[in-house]
Backbone atoms as SQL, in Angstrom:
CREATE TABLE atoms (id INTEGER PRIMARY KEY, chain TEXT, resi INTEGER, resn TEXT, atom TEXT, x REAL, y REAL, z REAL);
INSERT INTO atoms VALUES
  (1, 'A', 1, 'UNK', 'N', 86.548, 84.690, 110.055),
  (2, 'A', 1, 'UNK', 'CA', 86.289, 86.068, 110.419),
  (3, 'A', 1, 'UNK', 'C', 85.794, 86.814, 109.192),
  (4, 'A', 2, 'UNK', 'N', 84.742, 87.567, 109.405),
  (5, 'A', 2, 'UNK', 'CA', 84.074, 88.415, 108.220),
  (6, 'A', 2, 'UNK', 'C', 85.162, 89.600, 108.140),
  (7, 'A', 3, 'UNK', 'N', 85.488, 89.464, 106.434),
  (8, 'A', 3, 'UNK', 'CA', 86.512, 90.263, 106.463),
  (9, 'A', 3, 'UNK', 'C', 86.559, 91.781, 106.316),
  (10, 'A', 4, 'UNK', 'N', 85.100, 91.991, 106.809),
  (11, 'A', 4, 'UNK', 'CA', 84.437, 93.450, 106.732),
  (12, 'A', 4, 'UNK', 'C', 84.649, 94.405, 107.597),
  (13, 'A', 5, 'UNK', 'N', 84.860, 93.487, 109.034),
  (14, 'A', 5, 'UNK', 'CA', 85.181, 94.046, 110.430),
  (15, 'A', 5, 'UNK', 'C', 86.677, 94.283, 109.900),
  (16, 'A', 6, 'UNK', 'N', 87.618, 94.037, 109.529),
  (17, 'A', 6, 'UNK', 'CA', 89.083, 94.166, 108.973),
  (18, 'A', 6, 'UNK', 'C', 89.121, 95.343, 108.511),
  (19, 'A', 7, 'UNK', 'N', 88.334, 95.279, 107.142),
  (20, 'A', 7, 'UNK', 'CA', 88.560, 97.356, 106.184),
  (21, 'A', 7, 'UNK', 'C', 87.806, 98.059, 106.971),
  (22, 'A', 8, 'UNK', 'N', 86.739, 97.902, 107.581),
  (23, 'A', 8, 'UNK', 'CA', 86.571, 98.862, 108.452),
  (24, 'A', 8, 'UNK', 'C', 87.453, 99.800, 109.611),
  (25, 'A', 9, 'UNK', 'N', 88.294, 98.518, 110.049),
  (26, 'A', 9, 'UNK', 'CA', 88.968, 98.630, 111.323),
  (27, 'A', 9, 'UNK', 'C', 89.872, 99.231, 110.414),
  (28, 'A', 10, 'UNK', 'N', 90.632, 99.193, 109.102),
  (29, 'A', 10, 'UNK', 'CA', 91.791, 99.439, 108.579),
  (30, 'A', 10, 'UNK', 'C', 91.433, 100.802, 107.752),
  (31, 'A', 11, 'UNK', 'N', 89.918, 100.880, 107.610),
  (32, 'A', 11, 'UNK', 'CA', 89.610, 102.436, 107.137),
  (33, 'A', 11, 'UNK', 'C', 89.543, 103.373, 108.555),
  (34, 'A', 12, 'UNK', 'N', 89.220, 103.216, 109.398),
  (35, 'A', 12, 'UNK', 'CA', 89.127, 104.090, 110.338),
  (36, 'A', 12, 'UNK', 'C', 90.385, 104.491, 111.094),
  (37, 'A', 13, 'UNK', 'N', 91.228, 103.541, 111.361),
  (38, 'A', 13, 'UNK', 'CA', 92.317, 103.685, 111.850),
  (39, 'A', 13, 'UNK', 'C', 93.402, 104.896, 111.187),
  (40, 'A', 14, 'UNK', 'N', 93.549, 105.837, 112.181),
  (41, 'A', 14, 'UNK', 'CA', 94.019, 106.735, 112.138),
  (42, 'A', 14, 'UNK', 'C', 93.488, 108.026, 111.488),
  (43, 'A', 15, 'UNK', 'N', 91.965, 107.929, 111.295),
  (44, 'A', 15, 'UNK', 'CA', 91.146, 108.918, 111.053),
  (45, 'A', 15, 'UNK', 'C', 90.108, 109.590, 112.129),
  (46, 'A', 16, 'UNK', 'N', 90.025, 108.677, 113.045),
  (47, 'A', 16, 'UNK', 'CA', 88.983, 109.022, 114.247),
  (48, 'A', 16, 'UNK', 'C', 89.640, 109.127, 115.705),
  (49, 'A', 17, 'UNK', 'N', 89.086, 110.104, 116.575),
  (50, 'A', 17, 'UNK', 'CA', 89.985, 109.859, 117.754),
  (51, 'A', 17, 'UNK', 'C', 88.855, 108.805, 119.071),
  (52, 'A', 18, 'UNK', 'N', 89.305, 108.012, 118.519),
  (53, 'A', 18, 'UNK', 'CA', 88.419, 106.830, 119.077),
  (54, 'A', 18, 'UNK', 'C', 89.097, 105.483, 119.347),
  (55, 'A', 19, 'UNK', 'N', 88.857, 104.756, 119.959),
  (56, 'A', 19, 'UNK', 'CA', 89.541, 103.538, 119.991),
  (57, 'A', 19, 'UNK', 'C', 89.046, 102.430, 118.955),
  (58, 'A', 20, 'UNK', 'N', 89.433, 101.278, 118.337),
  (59, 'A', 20, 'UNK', 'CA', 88.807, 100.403, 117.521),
  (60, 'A', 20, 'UNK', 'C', 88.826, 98.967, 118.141),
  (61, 'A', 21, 'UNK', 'N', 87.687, 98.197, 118.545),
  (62, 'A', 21, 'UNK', 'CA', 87.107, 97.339, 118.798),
  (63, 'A', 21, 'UNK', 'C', 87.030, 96.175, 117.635),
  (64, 'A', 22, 'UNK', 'N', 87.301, 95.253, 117.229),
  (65, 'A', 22, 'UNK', 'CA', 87.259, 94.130, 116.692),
  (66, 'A', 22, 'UNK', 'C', 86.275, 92.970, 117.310),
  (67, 'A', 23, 'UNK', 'N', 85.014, 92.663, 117.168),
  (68, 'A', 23, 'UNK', 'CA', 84.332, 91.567, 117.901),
  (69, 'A', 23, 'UNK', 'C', 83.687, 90.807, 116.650),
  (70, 'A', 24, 'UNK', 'N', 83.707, 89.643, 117.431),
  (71, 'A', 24, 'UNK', 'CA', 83.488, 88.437, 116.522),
  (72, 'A', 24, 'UNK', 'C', 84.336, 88.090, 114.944),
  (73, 'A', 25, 'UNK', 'N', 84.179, 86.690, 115.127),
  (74, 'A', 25, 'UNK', 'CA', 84.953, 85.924, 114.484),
  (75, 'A', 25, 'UNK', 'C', 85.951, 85.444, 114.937),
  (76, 'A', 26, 'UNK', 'N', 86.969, 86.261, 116.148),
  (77, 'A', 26, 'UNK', 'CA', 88.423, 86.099, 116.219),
  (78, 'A', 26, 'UNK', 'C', 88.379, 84.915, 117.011),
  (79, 'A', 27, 'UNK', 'N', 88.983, 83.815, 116.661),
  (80, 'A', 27, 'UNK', 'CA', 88.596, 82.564, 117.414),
  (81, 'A', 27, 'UNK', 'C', 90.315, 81.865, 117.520),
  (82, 'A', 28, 'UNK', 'N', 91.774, 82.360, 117.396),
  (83, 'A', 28, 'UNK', 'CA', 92.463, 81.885, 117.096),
  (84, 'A', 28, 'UNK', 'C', 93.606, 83.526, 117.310),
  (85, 'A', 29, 'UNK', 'N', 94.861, 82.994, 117.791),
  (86, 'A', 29, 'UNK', 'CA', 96.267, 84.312, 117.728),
  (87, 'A', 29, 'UNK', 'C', 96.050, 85.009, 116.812),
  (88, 'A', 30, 'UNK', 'N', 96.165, 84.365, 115.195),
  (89, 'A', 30, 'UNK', 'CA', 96.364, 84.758, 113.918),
  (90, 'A', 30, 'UNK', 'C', 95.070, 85.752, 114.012),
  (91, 'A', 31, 'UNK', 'N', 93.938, 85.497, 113.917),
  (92, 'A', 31, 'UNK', 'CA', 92.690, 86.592, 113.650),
  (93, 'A', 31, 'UNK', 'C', 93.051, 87.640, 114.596),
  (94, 'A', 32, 'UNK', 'N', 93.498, 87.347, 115.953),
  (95, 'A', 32, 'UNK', 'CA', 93.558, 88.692, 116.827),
  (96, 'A', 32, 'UNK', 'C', 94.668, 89.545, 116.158),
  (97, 'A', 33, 'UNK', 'N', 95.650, 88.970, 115.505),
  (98, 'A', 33, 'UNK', 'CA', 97.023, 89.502, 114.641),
  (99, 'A', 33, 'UNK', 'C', 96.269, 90.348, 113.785),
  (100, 'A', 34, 'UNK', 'N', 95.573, 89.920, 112.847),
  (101, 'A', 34, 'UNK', 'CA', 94.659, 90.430, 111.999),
  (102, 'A', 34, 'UNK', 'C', 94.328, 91.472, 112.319),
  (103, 'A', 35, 'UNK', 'N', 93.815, 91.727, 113.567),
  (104, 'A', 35, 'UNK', 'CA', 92.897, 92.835, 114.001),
  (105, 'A', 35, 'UNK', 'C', 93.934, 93.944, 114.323),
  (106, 'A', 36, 'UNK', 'N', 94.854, 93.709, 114.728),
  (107, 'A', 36, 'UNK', 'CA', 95.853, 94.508, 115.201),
  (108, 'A', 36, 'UNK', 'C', 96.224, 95.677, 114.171),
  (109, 'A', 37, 'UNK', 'N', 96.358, 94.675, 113.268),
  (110, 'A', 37, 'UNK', 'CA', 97.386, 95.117, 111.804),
  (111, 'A', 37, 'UNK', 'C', 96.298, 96.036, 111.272),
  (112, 'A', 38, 'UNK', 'N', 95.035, 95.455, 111.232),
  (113, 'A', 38, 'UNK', 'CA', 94.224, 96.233, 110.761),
  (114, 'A', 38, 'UNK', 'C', 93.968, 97.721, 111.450),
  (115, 'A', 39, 'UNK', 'N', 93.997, 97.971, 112.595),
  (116, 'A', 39, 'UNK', 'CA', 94.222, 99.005, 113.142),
  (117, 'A', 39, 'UNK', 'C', 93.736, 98.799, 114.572),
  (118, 'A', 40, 'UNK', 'N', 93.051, 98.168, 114.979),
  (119, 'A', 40, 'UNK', 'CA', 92.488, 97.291, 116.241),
  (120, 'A', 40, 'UNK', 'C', 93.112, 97.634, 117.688),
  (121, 'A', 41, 'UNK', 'N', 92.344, 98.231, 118.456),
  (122, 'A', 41, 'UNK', 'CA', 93.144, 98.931, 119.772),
  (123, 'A', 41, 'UNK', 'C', 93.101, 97.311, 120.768),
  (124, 'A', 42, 'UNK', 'N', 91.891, 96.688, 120.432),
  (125, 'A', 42, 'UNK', 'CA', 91.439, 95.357, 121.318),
  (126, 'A', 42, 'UNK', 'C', 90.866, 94.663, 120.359),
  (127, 'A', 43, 'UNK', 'N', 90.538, 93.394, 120.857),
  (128, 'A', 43, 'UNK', 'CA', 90.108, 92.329, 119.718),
  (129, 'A', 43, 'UNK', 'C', 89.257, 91.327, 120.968),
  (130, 'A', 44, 'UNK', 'N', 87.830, 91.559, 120.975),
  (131, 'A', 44, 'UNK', 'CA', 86.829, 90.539, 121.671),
  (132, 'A', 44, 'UNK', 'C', 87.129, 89.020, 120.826),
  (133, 'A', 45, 'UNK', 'N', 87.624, 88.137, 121.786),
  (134, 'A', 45, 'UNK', 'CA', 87.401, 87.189, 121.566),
  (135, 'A', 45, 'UNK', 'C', 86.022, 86.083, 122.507),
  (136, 'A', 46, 'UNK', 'N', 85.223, 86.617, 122.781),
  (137, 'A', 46, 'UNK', 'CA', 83.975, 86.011, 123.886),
  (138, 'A', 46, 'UNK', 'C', 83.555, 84.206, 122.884),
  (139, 'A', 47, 'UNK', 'N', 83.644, 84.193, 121.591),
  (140, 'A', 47, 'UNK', 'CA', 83.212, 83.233, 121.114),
  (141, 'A', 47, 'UNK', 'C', 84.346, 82.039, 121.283),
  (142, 'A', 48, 'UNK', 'N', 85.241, 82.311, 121.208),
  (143, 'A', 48, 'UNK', 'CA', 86.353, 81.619, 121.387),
  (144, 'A', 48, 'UNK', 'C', 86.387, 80.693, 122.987),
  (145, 'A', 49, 'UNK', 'N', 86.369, 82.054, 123.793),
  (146, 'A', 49, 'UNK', 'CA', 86.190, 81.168, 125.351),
  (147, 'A', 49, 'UNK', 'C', 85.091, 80.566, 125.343),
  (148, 'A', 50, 'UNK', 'N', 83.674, 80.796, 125.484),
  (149, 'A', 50, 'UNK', 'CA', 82.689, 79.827, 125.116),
  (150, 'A', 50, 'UNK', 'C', 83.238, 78.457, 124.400),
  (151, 'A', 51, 'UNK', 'N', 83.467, 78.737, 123.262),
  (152, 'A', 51, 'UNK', 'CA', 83.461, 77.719, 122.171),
  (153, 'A', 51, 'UNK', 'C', 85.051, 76.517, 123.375),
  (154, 'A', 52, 'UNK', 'N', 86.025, 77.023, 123.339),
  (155, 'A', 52, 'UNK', 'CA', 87.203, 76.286, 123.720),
  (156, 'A', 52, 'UNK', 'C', 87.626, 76.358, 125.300),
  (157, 'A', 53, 'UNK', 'N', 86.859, 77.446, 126.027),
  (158, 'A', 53, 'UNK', 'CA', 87.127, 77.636, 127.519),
  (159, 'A', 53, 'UNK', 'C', 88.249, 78.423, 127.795),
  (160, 'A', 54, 'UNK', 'N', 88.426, 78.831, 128.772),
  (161, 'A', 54, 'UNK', 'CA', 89.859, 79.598, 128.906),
  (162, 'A', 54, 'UNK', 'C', 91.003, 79.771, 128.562),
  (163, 'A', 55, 'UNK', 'N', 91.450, 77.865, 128.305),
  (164, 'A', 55, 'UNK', 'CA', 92.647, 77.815, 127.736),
  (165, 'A', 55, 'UNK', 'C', 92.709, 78.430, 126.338),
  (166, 'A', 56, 'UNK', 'N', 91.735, 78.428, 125.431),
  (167, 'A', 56, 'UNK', 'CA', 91.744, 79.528, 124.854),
  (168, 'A', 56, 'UNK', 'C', 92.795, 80.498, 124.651),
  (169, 'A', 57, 'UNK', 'N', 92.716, 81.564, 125.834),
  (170, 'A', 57, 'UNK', 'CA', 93.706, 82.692, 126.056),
  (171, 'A', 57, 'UNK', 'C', 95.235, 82.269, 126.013),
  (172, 'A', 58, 'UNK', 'N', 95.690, 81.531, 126.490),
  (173, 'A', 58, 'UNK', 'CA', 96.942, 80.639, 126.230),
  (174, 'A', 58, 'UNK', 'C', 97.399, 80.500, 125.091),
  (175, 'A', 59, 'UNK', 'N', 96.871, 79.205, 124.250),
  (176, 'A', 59, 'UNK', 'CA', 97.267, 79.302, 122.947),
  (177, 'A', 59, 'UNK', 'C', 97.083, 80.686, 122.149),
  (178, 'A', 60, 'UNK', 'N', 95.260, 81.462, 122.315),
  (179, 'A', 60, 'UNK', 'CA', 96.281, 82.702, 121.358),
  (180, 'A', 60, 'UNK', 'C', 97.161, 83.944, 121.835),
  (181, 'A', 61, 'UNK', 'N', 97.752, 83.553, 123.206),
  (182, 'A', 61, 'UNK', 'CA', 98.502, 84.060, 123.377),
  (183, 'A', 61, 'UNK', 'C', 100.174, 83.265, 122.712),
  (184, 'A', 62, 'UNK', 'N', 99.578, 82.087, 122.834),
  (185, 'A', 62, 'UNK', 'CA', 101.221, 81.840, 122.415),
  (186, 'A', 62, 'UNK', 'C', 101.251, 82.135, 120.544),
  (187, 'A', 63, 'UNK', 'N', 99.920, 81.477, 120.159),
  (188, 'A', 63, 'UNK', 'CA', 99.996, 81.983, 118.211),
  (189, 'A', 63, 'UNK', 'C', 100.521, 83.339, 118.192),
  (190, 'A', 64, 'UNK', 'N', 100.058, 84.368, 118.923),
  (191, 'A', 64, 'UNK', 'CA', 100.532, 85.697, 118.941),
  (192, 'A', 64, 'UNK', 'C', 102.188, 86.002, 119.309),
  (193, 'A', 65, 'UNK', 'N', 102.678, 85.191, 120.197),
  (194, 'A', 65, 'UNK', 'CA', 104.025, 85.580, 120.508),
  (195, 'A', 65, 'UNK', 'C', 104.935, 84.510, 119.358),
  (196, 'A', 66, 'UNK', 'N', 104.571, 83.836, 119.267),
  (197, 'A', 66, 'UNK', 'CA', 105.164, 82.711, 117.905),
  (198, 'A', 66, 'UNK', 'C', 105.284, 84.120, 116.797),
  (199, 'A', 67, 'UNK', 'N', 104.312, 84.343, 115.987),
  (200, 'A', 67, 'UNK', 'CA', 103.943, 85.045, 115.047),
  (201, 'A', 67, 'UNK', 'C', 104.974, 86.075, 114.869),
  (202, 'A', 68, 'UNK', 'N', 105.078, 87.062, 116.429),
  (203, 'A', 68, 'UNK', 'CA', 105.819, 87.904, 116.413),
  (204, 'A', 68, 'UNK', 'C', 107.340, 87.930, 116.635),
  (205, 'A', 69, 'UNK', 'N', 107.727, 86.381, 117.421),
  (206, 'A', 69, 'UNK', 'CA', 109.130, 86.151, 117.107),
  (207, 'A', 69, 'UNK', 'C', 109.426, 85.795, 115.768),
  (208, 'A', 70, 'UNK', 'N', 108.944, 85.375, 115.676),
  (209, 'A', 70, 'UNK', 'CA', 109.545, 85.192, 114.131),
  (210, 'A', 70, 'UNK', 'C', 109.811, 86.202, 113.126),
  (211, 'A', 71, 'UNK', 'N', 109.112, 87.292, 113.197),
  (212, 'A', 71, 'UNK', 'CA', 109.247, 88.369, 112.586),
  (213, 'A', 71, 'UNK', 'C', 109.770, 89.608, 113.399),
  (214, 'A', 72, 'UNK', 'N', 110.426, 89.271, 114.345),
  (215, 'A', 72, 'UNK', 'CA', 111.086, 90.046, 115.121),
  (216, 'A', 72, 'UNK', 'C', 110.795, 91.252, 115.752),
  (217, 'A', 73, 'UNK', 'N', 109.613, 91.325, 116.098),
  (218, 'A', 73, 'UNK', 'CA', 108.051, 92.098, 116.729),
  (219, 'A', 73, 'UNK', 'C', 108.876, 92.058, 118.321),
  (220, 'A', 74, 'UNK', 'N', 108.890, 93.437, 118.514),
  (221, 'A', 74, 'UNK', 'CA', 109.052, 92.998, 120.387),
  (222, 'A', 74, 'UNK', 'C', 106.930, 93.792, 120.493),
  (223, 'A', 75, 'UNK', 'N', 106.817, 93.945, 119.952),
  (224, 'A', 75, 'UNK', 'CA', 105.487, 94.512, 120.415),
  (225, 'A', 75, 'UNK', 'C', 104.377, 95.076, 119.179),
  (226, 'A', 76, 'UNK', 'N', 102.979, 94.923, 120.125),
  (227, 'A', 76, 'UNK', 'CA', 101.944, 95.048, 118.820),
  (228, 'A', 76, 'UNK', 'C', 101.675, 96.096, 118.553),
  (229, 'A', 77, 'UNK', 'N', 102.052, 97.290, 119.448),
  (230, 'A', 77, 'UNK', 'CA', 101.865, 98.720, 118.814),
  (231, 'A', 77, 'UNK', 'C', 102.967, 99.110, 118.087),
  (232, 'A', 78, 'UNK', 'N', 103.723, 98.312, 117.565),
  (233, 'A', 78, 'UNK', 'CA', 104.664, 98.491, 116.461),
  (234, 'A', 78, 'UNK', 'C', 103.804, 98.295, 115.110),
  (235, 'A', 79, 'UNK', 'N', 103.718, 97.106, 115.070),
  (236, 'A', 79, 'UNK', 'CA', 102.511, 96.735, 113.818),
  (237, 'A', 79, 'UNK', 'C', 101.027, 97.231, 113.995),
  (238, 'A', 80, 'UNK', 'N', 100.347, 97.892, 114.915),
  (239, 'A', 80, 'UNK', 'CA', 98.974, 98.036, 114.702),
  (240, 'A', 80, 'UNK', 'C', 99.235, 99.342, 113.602),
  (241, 'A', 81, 'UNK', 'N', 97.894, 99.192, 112.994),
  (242, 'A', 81, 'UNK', 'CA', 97.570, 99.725, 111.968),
  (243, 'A', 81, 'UNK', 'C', 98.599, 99.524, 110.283),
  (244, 'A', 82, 'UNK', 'N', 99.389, 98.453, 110.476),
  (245, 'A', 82, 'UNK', 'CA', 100.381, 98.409, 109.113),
  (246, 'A', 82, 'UNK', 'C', 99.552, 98.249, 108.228),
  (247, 'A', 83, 'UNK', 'N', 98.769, 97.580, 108.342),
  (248, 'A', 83, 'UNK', 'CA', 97.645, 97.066, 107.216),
  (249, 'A', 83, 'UNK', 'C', 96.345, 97.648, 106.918),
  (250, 'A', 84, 'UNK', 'N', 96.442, 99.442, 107.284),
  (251, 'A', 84, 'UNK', 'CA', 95.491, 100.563, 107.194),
  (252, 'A', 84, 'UNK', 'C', 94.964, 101.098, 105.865),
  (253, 'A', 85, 'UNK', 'N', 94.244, 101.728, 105.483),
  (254, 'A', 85, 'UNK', 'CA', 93.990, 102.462, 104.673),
  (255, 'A', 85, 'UNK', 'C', 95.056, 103.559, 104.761),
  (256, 'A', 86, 'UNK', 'N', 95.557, 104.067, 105.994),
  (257, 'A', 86, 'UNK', 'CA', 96.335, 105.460, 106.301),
  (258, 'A', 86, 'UNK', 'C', 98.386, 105.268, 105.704),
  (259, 'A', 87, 'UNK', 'N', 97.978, 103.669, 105.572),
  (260, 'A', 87, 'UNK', 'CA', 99.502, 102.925, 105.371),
  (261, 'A', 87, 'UNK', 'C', 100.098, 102.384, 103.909),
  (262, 'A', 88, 'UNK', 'N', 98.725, 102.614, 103.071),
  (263, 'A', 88, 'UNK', 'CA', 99.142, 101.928, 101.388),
  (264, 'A', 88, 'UNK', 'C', 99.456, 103.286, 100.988),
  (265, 'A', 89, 'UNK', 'N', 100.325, 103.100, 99.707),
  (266, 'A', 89, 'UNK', 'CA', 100.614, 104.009, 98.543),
  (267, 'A', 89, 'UNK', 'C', 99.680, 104.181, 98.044),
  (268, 'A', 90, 'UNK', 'N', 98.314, 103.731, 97.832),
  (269, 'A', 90, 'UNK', 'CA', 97.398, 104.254, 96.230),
  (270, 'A', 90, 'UNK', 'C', 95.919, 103.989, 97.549),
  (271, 'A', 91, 'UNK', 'N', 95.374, 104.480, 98.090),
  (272, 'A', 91, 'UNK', 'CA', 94.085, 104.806, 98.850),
  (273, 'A', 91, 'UNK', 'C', 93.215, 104.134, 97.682),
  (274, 'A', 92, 'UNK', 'N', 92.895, 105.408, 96.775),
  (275, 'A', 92, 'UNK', 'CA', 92.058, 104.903, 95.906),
  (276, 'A', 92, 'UNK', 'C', 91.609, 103.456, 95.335),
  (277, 'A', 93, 'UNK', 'N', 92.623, 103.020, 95.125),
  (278, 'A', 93, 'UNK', 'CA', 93.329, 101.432, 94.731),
  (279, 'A', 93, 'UNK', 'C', 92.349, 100.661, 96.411),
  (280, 'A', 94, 'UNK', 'N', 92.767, 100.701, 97.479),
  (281, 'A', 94, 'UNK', 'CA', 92.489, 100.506, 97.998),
  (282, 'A', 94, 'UNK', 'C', 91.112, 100.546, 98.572),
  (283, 'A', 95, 'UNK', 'N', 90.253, 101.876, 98.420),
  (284, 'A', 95, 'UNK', 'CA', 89.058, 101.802, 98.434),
  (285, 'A', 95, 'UNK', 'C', 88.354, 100.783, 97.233),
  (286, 'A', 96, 'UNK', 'N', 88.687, 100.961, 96.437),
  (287, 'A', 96, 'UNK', 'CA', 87.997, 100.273, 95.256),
  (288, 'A', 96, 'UNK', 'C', 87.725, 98.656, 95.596),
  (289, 'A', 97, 'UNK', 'N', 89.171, 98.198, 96.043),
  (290, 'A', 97, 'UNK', 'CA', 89.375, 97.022, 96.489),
  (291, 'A', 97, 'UNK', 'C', 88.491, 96.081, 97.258),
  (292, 'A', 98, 'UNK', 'N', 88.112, 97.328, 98.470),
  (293, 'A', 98, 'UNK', 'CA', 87.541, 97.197, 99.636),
  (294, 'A', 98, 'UNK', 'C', 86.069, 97.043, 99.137),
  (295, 'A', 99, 'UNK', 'N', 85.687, 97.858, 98.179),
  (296, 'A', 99, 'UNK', 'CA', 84.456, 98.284, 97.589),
  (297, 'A', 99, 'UNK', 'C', 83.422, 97.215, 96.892),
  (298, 'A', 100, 'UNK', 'N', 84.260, 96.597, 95.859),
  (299, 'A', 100, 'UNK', 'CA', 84.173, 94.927, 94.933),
  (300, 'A', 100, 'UNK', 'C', 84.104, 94.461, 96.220),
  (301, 'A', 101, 'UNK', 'N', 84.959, 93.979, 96.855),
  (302, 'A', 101, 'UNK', 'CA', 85.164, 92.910, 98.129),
  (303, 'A', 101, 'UNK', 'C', 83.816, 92.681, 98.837),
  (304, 'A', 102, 'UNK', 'N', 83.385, 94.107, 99.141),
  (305, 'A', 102, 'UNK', 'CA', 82.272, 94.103, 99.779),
  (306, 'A', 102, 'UNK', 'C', 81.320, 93.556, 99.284),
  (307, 'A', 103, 'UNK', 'N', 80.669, 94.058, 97.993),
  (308, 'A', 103, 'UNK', 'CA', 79.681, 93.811, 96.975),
  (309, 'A', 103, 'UNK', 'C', 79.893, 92.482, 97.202),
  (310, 'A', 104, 'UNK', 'N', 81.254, 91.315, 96.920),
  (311, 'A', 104, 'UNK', 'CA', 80.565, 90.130, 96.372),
  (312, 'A', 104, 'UNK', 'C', 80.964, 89.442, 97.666),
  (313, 'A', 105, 'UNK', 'N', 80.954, 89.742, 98.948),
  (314, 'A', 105, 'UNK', 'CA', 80.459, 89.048, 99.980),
  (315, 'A', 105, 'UNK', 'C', 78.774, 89.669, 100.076),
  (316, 'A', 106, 'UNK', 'N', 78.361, 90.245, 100.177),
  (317, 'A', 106, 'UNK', 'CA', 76.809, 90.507, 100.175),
  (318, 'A', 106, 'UNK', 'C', 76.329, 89.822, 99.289),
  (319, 'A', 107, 'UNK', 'N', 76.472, 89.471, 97.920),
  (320, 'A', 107, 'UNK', 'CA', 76.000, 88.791, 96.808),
  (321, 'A', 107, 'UNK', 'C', 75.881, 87.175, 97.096),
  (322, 'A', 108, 'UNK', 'N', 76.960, 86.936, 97.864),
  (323, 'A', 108, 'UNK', 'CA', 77.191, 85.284, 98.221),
  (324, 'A', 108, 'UNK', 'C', 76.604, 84.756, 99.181),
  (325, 'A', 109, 'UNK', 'N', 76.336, 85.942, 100.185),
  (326, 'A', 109, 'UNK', 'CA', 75.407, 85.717, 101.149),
  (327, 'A', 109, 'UNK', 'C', 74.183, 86.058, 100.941),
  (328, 'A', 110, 'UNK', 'N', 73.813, 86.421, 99.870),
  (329, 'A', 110, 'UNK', 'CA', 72.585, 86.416, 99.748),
  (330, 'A', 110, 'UNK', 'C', 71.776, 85.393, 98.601),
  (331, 'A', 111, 'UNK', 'N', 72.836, 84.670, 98.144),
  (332, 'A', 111, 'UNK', 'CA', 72.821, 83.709, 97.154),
  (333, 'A', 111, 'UNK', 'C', 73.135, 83.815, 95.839),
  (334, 'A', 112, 'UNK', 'N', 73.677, 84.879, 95.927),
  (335, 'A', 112, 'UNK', 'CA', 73.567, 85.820, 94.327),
  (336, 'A', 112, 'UNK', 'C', 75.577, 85.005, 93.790);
C-alpha cells in the first residue's frame, strides 16, 4: 500500500466534514486496519476481490477481528483516527515527517 493514501487520510481526519475513502493497495485485514487508524471512514478493497475472489472478505474479515481481539478492540470507531495528525503531541514533527517521506518516495519512483 502507497503510504501516501495513509498521511493523507491521517492529515485530513478530523479537519474536514467529509467522509475519508481509502482505495487501492488494501489487499489484506492489516492494510484495511491501517486505513482505519489512519482516519478512514471505509477502505475499497476492489483489487483484492479481483485478485483472490470473494473469499477475500472472510479472511480480512477475520485478520481484522484477530487484530482487534488481541488488543482488546470491541470496535473500529474506537481506534479510527489514533494514528492522525489530530492525535500526536508535536504536529510539526509530524508534518515534517510526512514531508521527507514524501520527497523520497517520489525520488525512488522516479529513479532518483
Amino acid at each position: 500500500m502507497a503510504l501516501w493514501r495513509l498521511r493523507w487520510a491521517a492529515a485530513l481526519f478530523g479537519r474536514i466534514r467529509a467522509n475519508i475513502a481509502i482505495a487501492g493497495g488494501v489487499h489484506n485485514g492489516l492494510d484495511a486496519v491501517k486505513c482505519i487508524l489512519a482516519g478512514a471512514d471505509c477502505v475499497q478493497v476492489v483489487s483484492a476481490l479481483v485478485r483472490k475472489g470473494p473469499q477475500a472478505l472472510g479472511a480480512m474479515r477475520e485478520e481484522m477481528t484477530s487484530w482487534m481481539t488481541q488488543r482488546g478492540i470491541g470496535s473500529l470507531d474506537t481506534v479510527r483516527g489514533t494514528m492522525s495528525l489530530q492525535k500526536v503531541l508535536n504536529p510539526e514533527t509530524y508534518d515534517r515527517a510526512n514531508y521527507v517521506g514524501i520527497i523520497r518516495e517520489r525520488a525512488a519512483s522516479a529513479g532518483g
